[in-house]
C-alpha positions in Angstrom: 24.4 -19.7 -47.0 26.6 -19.1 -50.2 30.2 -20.4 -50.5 31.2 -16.7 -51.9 32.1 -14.2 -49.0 30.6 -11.2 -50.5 27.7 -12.7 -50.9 26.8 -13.6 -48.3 27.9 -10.2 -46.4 25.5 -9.0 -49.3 22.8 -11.0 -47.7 23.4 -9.7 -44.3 23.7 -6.0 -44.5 20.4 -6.5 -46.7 18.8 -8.1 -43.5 20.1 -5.4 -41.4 19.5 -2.1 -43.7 19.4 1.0 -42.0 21.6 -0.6 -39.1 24.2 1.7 -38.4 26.0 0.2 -35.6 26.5 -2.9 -37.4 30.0 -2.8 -37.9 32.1 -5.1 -40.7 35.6 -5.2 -40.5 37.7 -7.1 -43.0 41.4 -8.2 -43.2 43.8 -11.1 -44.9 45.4 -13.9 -42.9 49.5 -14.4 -43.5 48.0 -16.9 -46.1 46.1 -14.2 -48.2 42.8 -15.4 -47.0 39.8 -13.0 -47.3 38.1 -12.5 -43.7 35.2 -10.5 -42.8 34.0 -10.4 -38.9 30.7 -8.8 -38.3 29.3 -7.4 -35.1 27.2 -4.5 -32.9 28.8 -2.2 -31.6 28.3 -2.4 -27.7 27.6 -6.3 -27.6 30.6 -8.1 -28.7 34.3 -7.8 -26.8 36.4 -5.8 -29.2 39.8 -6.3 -27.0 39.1 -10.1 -26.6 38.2 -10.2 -31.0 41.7 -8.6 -31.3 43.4 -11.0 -29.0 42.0 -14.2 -29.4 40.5 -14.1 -33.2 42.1 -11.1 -35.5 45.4 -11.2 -34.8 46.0 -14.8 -34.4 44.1 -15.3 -37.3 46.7 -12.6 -39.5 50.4 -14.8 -38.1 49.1 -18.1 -39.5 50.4 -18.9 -43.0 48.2 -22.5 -43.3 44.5 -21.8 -45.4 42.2 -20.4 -42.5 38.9 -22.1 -43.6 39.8 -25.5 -42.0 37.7 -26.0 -38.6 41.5 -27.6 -37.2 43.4 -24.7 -38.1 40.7 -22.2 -36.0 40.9 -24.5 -33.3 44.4 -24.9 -32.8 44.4 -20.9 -33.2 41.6 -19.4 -30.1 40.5 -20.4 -27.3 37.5 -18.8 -27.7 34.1 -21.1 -27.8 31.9 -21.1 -31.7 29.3 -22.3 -33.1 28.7 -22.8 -36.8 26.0 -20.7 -38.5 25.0 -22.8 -41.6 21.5 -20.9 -42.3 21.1 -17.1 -42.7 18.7 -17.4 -39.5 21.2 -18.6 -37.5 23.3 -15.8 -38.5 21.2 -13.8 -37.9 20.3 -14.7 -34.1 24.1 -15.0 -33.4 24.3 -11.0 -34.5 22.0 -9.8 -32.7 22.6 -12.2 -29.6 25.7 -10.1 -29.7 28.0 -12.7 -31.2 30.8 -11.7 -33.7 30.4 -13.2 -37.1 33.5 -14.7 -38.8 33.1 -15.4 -42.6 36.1 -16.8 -45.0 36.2 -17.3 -48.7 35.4 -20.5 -50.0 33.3 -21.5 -46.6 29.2 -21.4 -47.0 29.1 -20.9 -42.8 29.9 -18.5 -40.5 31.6 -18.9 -37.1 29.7 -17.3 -34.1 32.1 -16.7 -31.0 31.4 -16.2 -27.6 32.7 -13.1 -27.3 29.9 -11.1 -26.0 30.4 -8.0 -23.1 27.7 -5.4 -22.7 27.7 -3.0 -20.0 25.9 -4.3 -16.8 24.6 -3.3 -13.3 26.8 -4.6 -10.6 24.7 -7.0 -8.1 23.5 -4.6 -5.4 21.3 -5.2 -2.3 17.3 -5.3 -3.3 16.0 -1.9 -2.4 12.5 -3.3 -1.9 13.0 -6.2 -0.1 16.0 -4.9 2.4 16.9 -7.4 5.6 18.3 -6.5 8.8 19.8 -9.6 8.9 20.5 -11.6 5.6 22.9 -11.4 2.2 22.6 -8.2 0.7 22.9 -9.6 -2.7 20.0 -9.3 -5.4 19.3 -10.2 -9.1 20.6 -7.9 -11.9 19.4 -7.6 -15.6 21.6 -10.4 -17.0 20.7 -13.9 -16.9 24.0 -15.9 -16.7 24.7 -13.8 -13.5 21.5 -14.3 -12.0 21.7 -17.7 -12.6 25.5 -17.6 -11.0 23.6 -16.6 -7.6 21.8 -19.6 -7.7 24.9 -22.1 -9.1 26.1 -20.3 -5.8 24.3 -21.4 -3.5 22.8 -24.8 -5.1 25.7 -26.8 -5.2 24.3 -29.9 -6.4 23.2 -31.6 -10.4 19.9 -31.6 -8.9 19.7 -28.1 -9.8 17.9 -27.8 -13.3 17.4 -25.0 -15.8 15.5 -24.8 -18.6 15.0 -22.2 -21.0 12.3 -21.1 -23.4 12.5 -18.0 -25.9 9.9 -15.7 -26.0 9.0 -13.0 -28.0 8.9 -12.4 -31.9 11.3 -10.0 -32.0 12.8 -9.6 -28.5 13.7 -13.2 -28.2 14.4 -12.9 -24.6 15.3 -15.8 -22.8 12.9 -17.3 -19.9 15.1 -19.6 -17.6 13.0 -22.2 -15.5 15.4 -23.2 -12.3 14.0 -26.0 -10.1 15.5 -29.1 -7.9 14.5 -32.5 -9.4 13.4 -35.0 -7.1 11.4 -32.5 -5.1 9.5 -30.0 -7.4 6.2 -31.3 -7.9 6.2 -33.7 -11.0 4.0 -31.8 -13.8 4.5 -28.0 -13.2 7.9 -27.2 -14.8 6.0 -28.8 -18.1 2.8 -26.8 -17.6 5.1 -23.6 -17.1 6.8 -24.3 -20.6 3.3 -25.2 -22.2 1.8 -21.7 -21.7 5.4 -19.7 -21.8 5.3 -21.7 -25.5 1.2 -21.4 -26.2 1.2 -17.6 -26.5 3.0 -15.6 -29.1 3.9 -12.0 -28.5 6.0 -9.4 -30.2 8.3 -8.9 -27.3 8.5 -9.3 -23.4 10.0 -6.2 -21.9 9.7 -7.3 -18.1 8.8 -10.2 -16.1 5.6 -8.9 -15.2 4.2 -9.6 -19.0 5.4 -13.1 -18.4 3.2 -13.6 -15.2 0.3 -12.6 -16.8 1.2 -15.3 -19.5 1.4 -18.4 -17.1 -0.6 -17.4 -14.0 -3.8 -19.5 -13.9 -6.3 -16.1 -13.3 -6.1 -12.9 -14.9 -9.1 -11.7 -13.0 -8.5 -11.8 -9.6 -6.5 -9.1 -7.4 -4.5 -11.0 -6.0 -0.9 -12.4 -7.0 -0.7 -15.9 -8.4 3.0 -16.2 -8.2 5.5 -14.5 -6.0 8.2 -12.4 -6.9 11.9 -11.3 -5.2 14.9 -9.8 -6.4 16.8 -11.9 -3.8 18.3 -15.1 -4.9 18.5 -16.4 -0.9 14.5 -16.2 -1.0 14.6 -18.3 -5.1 16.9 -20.9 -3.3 14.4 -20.9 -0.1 11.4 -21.6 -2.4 13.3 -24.2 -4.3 13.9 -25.9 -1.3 10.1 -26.5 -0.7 9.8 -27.6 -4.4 8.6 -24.3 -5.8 9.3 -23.7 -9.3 11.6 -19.8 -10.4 11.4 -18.5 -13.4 14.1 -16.3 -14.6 13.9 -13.5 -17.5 16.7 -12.0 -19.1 16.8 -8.1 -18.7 14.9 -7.8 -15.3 16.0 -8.9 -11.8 12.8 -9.6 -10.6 12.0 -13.7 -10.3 8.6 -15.3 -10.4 8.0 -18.3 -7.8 5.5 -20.6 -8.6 3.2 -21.9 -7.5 2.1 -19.5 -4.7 -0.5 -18.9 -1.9 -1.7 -16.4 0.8 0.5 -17.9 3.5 3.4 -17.6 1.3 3.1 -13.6 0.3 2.8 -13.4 4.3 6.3 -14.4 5.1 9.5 -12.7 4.8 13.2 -14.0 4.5 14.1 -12.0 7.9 11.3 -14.5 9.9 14.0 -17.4 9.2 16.7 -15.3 9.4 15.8 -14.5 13.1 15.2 -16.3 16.2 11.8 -18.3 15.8 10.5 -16.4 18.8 11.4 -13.0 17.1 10.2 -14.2 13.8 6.5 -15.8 15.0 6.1 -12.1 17.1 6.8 -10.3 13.7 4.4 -12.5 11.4 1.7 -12.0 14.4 2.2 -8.2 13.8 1.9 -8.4 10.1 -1.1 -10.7 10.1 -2.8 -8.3 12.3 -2.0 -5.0 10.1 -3.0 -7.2 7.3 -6.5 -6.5 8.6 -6.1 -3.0 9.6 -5.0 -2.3 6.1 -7.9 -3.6 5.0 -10.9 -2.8 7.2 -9.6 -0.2 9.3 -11.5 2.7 6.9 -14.8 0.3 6.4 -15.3 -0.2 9.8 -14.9 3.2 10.8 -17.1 4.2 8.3 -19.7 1.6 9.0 -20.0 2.5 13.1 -19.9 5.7 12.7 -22.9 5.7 10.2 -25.1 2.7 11.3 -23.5 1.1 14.9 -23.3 4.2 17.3 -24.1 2.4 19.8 -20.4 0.0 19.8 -18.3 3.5 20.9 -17.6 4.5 24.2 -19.8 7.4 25.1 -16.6 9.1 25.8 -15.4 8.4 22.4 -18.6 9.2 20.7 -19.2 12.3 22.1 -15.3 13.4 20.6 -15.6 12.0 17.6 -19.4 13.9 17.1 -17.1 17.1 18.4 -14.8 16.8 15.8 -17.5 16.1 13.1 -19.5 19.4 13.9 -18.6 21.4 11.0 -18.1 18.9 8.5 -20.2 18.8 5.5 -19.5 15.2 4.3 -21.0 12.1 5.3 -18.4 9.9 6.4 -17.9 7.5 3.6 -17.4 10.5 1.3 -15.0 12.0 3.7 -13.1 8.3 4.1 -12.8 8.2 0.1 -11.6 11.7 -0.1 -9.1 10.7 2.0 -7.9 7.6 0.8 -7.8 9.0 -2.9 -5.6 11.6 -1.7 -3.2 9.4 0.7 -3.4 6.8 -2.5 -2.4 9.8 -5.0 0.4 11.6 -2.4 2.2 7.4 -2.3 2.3 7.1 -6.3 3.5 10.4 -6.7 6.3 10.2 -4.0 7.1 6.9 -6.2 7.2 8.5 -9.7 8.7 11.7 -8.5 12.9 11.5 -8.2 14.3 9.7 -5.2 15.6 13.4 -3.7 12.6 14.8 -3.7 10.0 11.9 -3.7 10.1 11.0 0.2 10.1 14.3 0.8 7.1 15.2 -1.2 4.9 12.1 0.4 5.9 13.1 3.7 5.5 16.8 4.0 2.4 16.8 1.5 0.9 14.1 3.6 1.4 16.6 7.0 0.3 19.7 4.8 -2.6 19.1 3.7 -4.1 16.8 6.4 -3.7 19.6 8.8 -4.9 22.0 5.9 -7.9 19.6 5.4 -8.7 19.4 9.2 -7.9 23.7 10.0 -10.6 24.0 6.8 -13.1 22.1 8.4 -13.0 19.7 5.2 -12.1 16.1 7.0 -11.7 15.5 11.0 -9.1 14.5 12.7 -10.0 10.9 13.1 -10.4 10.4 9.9 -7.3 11.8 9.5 -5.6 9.2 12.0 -7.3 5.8 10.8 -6.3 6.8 6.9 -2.9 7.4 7.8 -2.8 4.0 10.2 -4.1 2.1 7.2 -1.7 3.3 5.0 1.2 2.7 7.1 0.3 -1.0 7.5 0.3 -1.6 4.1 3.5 -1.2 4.1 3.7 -4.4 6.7 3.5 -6.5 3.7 6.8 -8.2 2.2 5.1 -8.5 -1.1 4.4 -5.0 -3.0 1.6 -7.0 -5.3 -0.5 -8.3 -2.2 -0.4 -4.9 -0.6 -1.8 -3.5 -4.0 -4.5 -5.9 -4.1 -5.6 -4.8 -0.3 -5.3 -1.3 -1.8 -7.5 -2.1 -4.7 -10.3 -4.1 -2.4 -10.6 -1.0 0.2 -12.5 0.9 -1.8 -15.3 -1.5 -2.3 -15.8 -2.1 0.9 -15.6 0.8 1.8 -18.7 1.8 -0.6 -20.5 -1.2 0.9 -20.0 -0.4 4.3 -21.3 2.9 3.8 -24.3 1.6 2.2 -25.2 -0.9 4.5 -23.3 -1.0 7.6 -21.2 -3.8 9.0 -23.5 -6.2 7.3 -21.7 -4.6 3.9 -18.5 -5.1 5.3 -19.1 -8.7 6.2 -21.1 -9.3 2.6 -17.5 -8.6 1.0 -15.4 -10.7 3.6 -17.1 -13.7 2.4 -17.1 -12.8 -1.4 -13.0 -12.2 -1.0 -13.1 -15.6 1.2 -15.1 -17.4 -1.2 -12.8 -16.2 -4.3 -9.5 -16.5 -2.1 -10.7 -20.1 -1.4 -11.6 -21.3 -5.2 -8.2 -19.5 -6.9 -5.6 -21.9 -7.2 -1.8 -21.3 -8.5 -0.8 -24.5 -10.7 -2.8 -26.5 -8.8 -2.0 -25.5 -5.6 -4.7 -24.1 -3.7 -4.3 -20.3 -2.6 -5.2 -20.9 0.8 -3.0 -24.1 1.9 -2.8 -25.3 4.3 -5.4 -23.5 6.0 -8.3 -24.7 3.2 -8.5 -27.2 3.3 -7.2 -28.0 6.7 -3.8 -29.2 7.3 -3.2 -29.0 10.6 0.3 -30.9 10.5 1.7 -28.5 7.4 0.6 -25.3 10.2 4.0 -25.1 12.0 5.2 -22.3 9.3 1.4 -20.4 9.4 0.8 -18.2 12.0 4.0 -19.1 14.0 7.6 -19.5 12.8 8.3 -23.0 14.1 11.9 -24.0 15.2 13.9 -26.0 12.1 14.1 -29.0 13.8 10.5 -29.6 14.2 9.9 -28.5 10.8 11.4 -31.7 9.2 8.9 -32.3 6.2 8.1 -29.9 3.1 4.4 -28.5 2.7 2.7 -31.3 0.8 1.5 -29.5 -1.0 4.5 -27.9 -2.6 6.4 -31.5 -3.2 5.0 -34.5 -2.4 7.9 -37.0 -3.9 10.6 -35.9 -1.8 9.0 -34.4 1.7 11.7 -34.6 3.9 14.0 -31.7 5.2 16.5 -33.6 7.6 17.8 -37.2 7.6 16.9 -38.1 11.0 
């Protein structure tokens, strides 16, 4: 940077042409010193610039451009800007720019405030029981939430910048001495391999670091509550932080893992091992429910109930689809009536999902188009989607219906079964930083099983999963 002040103000607007809410304001100290402070509107703190830096700054009667005399004068924390680059990412960080005659750096202060959403309770991960605190868009607060509740040095964060022109910051949070030694580095390798214009939303980010872009299922897991971050942590997981989303990727991740909810530990271990039962069982139904209805009714006849099969032929009388076609019909529409009750605005959108859902079922059915069964098992598959705590697994269950529902029409339960062991085979070679996606049930880990299919009490769950941490395993001291 240049020792003359106009210069360099020169420099800068010719950086930022066409900026109109860069805002220069200029004024003389009580010593007759030339001072220029520029800033954005909407990021930097007027009231705390004309507290703690303007009008200080105007009383003193000593030359300004000595670093003792700004020092003795605010309170409020710079940095010095010697490079037009650094000046420039102090701007548009928000900082307030102070340049001085005779002085070929700039000061950046502190003194940022933007407007902000106040920390609310997660709308799509809501507890009966548990904090009803979640993640906002800024990244010091988030990582207030976890200062919170991590009292300890142990507690590490490290931050990467991405983007070529957004910048944003990616904030890595771990606990040394129990994350697995290796993955914070291999997180920052491939946050720092890939150059992109900008990052918008943490989503672009998992793309960047999970280890498959071609499978349906989620390689890391993602919350807006810092309780579940600080839970994950605890097992020597890995969070990952970006500034201006609330949502935080855990890594690495598996099946079991997207299974579980916060409430499970929140509740009695009885209470908790009967929910998880529940959700592992409408796991399936969400996903093989329309298949297998589609594959007995067409090839297997003979597994009904007479008493049942002579209903179901009732209600099939004056239907002119086969039943596959009837079954995708009706899961394109059910899949069509959720996203639109999502898009549409939160008056209207339940109410739109619900009513058109009723409507034109019993339309559909009164018209002779679907049957009534069909009717029942679509809308008993789509409800236990919604048993899933994680929105990205449920999506990959919606995503791998429809093929097996195809196959099952084609061939019968042996389709079905054909794409059970191609998911089981994939599900069982995808791994999530090293971590395979199906511990500890592949391979087999029969002592690491207490937190699978049943909620164990905590004081017989007195090791870490292995295969989580394996330098610092225990939970408890005795």
């Amino acid at each position: 940077m240049h020792s003359e002040l106009e210069t360099n103000i020169t420099n800068i607007n010719r950086f930022f042409e066409h900026c109109s809410d860069l805002q220069t304001y200029r004024f003389k100290t009580g010593h007759d010193d030339h001072v220029v402070i520029m800033y954005f509107d909407g990021l930097a703190d007027k009231e705390l610039m004309d507290t703690q830096l303007i009008r200080p700054l105007k009383g003193i009667h000593t030359p300004a451009h000595h670093l003792e005399a700004l020092e003795e004068l605010t309170s409020a924390p710079y940095i010095r800007t010697s490079t037009y680059i650094q000046t420039i990412d102090a701007l548009t960080s928000g900082k307030p720019v102070m340049f001085m005659d005779n002085l070929s750096e700039g000061r950046a202060f502190q003194l940022v405030q933007f407007e902000k959403r106040a920390i609310e309770e997660p709308q799509a991960e809501s507890v009966v029981r548990g904090p009803r605190e979640g993640f906002t868009e800024v990244l010091s607060v988030n990582l207030s939430l976890l200062r919170r509740r991590l009292r300890t040095p142990a507690l590490k964060i490290v931050s990467v910048d991405v983007g070529v022109y957004s910048k944003v910051t990616v904030t890595i949070a771990y606990i040394e001495g129990i994350v697995k030694p290796g993955i914070v580095e291999l997180i920052q390798k491939r946050l720092q391999s890939e150059v992109l214009d900008g990052v918008v939303e943490s989503g672009m980010i998992e793309e960047l670091i999970e280890d498959t872009n071609y499978s349906p299922f989620p390689q890391l897991q993602t919350t807006e509550r810092p309780d579940v971050a600080v839970a994950s942590m605890l097992e020597g997981r890995v969070v990952v932080l970006t500034e201006n989303t609330p949502i935080a990727l855990i890594a690495p991740t598996t099946m079991v893992s997207l299974m579980q909810s916060p409430e499970d530990y929140y509740q009695r271990f009885m209470t908790g091992t009967f929910i998880r039962w529940l959700r592992y069982l409408f796991f399936f139904i969400a996903l093989l429910a329309p298949s297998s209805y589609v594959a007995i009714l067409t090839f297997h006849q003979e597994m009904l109930p007479t008493t049942l099969l002579l209903r179901i032929a009732q209600s099939r009388e004056e239907i002119p689809f086969p039943a596959l076609l009837e079954a995708l019909i009706m899961e394109v529409t059910f899949e069509a009536l959720r996203e639109a009750g999502i898009r549409l605005p939160k008056q209207v959108g339940s109410a739109v999902s619900i009513v058109g859902a009723l409507v034109i079922g019993q339309a559909a059915i009164q018209a002779g188009l679907v049957s009534a069964p069909m009717v029942m098992v679509v809308a008993i598959t789509g409800i236990s989607s919604f048993m899933l705590p994680q929105y990205s697994a449920s999506f990959a269950l919606r995503i791998l219906r429809f093929p097996i529902m195809i196959l099952s029409g084609m061939f019968g339960l042996f389709g079905m079964m054909l794409c059970l062991l191609a998911i089981i085979t994939h599900l069982c070679g995808l791994q999530s930083f090293g971590v395979p996606y199906m511990a500890p049930l592949g391979p087999l880990r029969l002592q690491e099983l207490k937190d699978v299919l049943i909620r164990a009490p905590f004081n017989k769950m007195k090791k870490r999963p292995s295969y989580y941490s394996n330098s610092n395993r225990k939970r408890r001291s005795n």
